[in-house]
N, C-alpha and C positions, 0 to 999 in steps of 0.2 A: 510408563506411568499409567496408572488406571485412571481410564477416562470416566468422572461422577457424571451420575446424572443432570439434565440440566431444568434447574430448576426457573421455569420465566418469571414466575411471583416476586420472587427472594430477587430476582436479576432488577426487576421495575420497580419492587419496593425500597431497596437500599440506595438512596443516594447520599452518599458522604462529599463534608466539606471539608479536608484536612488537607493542614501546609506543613513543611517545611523550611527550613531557612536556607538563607544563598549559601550554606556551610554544605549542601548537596550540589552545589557546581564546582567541579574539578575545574580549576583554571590551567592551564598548559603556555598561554601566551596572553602578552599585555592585551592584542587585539579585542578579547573576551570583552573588555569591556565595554566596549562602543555596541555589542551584541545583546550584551546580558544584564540587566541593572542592578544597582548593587541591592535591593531590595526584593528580588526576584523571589517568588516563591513557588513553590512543587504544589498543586493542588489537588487532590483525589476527589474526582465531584460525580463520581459512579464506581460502586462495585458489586461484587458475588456472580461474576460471570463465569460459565465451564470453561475455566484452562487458558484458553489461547482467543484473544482478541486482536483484531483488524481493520486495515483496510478504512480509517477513516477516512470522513470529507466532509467537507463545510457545504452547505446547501445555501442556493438567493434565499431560502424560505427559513433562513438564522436555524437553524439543525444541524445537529454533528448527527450523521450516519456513520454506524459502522458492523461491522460482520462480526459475530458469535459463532467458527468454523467450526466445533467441534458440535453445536447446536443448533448446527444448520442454519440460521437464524440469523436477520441483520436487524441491527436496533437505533433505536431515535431516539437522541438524548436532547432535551433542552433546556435554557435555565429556570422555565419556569414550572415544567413537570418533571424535570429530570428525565431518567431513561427510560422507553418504553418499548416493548415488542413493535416492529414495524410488518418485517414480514419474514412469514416459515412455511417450506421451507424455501432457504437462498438457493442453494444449492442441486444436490441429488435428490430429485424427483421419482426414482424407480420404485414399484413398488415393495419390493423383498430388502431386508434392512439393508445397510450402507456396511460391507465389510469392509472397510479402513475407519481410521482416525478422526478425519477430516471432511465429511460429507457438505460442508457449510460452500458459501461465498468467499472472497475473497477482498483482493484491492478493489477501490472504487477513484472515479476519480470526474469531474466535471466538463462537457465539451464548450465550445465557445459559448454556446447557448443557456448553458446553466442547465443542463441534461447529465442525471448522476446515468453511470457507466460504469457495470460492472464486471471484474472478472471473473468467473463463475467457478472456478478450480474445479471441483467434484460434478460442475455440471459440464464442463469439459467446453465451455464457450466462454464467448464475451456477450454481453446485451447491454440493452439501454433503456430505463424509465423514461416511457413520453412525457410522462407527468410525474409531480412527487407524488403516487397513490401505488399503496401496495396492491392494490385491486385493477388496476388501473394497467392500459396496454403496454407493453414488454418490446424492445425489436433488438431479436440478433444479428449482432452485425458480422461476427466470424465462430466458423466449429470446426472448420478442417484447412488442411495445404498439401494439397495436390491429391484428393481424394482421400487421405486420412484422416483422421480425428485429431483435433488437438490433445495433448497430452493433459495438462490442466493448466487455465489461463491462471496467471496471478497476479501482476500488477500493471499499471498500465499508466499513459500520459498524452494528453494531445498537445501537438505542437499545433501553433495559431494558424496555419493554413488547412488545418480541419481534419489533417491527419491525424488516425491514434496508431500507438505503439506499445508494444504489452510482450510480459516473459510470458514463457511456457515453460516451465520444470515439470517434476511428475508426484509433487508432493502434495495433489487433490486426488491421486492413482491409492488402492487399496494398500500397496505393498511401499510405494513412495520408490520405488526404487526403476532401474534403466529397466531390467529385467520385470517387472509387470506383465502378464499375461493380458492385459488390456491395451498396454502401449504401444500406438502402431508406430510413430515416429520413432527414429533411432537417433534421435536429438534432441536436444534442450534449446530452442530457441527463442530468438526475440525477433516480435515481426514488425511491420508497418504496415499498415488500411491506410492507402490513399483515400481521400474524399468520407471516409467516416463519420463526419459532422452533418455531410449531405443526403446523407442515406437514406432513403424516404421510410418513413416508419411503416411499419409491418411488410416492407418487402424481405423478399428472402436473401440471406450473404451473397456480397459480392465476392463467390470463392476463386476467383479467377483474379482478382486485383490482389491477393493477400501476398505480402511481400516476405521472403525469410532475411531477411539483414543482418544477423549473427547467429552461428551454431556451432560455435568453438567452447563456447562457456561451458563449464559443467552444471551450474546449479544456479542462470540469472534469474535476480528477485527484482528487489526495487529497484525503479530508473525515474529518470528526471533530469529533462533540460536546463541548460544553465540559462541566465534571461535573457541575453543574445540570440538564443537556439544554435547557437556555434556547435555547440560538445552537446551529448547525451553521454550521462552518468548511469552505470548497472551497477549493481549490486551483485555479488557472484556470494553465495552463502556455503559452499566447498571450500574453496579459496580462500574465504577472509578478506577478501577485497572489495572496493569500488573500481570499475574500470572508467575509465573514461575515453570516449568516442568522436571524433569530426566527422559533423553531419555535413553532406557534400547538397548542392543545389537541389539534386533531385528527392533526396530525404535518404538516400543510405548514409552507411557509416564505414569510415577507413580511421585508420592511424590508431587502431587500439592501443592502450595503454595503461598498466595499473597507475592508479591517480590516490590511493590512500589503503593500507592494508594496516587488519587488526591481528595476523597473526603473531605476531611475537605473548599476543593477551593470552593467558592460560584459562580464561572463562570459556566456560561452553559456548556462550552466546557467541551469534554469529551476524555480520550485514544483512539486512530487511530493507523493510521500505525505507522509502527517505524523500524530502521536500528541499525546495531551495528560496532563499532569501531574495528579494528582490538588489541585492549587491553582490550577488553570486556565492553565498556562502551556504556551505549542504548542511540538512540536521539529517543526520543516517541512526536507523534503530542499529547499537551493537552492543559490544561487551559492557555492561554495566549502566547502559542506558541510551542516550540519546547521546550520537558523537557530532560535534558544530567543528565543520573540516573548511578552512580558506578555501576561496577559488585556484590558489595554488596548489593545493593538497597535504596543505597541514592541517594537523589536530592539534587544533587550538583551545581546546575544552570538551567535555562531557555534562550535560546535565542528567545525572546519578538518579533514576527511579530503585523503586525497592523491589521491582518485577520486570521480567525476563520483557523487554520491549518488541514490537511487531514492527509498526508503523507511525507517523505523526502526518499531521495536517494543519494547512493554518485556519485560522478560524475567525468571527466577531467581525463588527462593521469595518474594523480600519486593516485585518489579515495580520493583526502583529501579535495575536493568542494561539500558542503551537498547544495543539491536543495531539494528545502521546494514547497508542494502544498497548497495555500491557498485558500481562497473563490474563489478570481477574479483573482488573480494574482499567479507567481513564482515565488519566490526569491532564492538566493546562498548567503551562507559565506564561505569561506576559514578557515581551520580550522588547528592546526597541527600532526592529528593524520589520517592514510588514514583506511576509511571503508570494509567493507565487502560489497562485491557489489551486492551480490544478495537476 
């Protein structure tokens, strides 16, 4: 697909407020209900983005942040200016243009602290705003394992004892593929950062602590602990799948196991990020929108956007508003169950 220009005007000027009716939630099980209310509505409350949006998160400072990848670019949306250029560029810093697709940012996601964190795909790290200021001091917390470069960070999650956890695929690499003449790793991993909460700002990675805890996966994207911290959930975007993980005391993971898979769907679309409810139930970006999968790993419903979905996030004072990234646009529903927020 040719990637248009990106316009930031046309991106900050247009905010739309358009609904749909609960005739856009696929219901699959009674469950749904207790989930979803029967008045639920699809809202578009930002659009005219280039292509491919991400990577949302709710800020303490009531802002949805989220990343414009193909625009290098992360943006601040909120209810009373709507969406606005935050900061450019997220991503690929070099100075000779960006040969790939995707030079932008990526997933974001909140440490205990209410410290946005993000993963930098095209800039091939993870960092972390000290503050909410685009101008304002930056500290990386990981770029390499075992002397290489990471491939490109994409999403990522801290569990409450201050660790983060984040994929590495190679879909911020120019070529997106194993074979990249940039890629030094000959894997797809997902890591853990012990003590990443503690990290003192502006010191340099702690590359010696960086953990690899999975490198079987072909292609993990989103993860997300369940609210226990029992299991971590990946998202495999090759496969079609969620896997699901037992996290062991020390923070690895054993007993993989596919926990929900969309391949039998003939859509293109594939598992992205994904968020969990505070009663253990996943929202995963896939085939045809947003899929709401029980703690057991059924798909109990879809909530149906009109555009090819990234990511969601929860959002508003009480965490029970899921903001959805889609291609060009962001949408919210109101939901009755409030999220995990990070």
């Amino acid at each position: 697909m040719k990637i248009q220009a990106c316009f930031f005007m046309l991106a900050i000027a247009i905010v739309l407020m358009q609904t749909s009716s609960a005739q856009e939630i696929q219901k699959l099980d009674a469950s749904l209900d207790k989930i979803v209310p029967a008045d639920a509505k699809l809202e578009r409350i930002a659009t005219g983005f280039n292509r491919w949006t991400e990577g949302p998160v709710w800020t303490h400072e009531s802002s949805l942040l989220f990343a414009e990848i193909p625009g290098n670019s992360i943006f601040k949306w909120t209810q009373e200016k709507g969406a606005e250029l935050f900061l450019h560029p997220s991503g690929y810093e070099g100075a000779d243009a960006y040969k790939g697709s995707e030079p932008g940012s990526n997933g974001m996601t909140l440490d205990p602290d209410g410290r946005v964190t993000v993963a930098g795909h095209a800039r091939r790290n993870v960092w972390r705003f000290e503050k909410l200021d685009p101008k304002g001091p930056i500290t990386v917390l990981a770029d390499s394992y075992q002397g290489k470069k990471l491939n490109s960070p994409n999403d990522l999650v801290y569990k409450s004892d201050g660790s983060l956890y984040f994929t590495d695929p190679p879909y911020g690499l120019p070529t997106q593929s194993d074979t990249d003449p940039l890629k030094e790793l000959q894997f797809n991993g997902v890591y853990r950062l012990p003590g990443a909460r503690q990290h003192k700002a502006g010191a340099s990675p702690d590359r010696d602590k960086l953990q690899l805890i999975i490198k079987d996966m072909l292609r993990p994207n989103g993860l997300a602990f369940s609210p226990d911290e029992k299991y971590l959930y990946v998202a495999d975007s090759v496969k079609k799948f969620w896997m699901r993980f037992r996290v062991q005391p020390d923070g690895s993971v054993t007993d993989g196991a596919v926990f929900c898979d969309t391949a039998s769907d003939p859509s293109d679309d594939v598992p992205d990020g994904l968020r969990v409810d505070k009663q253990g139930n996943l929202y995963a970006a896939g085939p045809h929108g947003v899929w709401i999968i029980s703690p057991e790993g059924k798909h109990i419903g879809t909530i149906r956007v009109p555009e090819r979905v990234a990511n969601v996030a929860w959002g508003d004072k009480d965490g029970k508003t899921l903001y959805i990234t889609g291609s060009t646009s962001i949408y919210r529903m109101r939901l009755n169950i409030a999220g995990i927020r990070n």
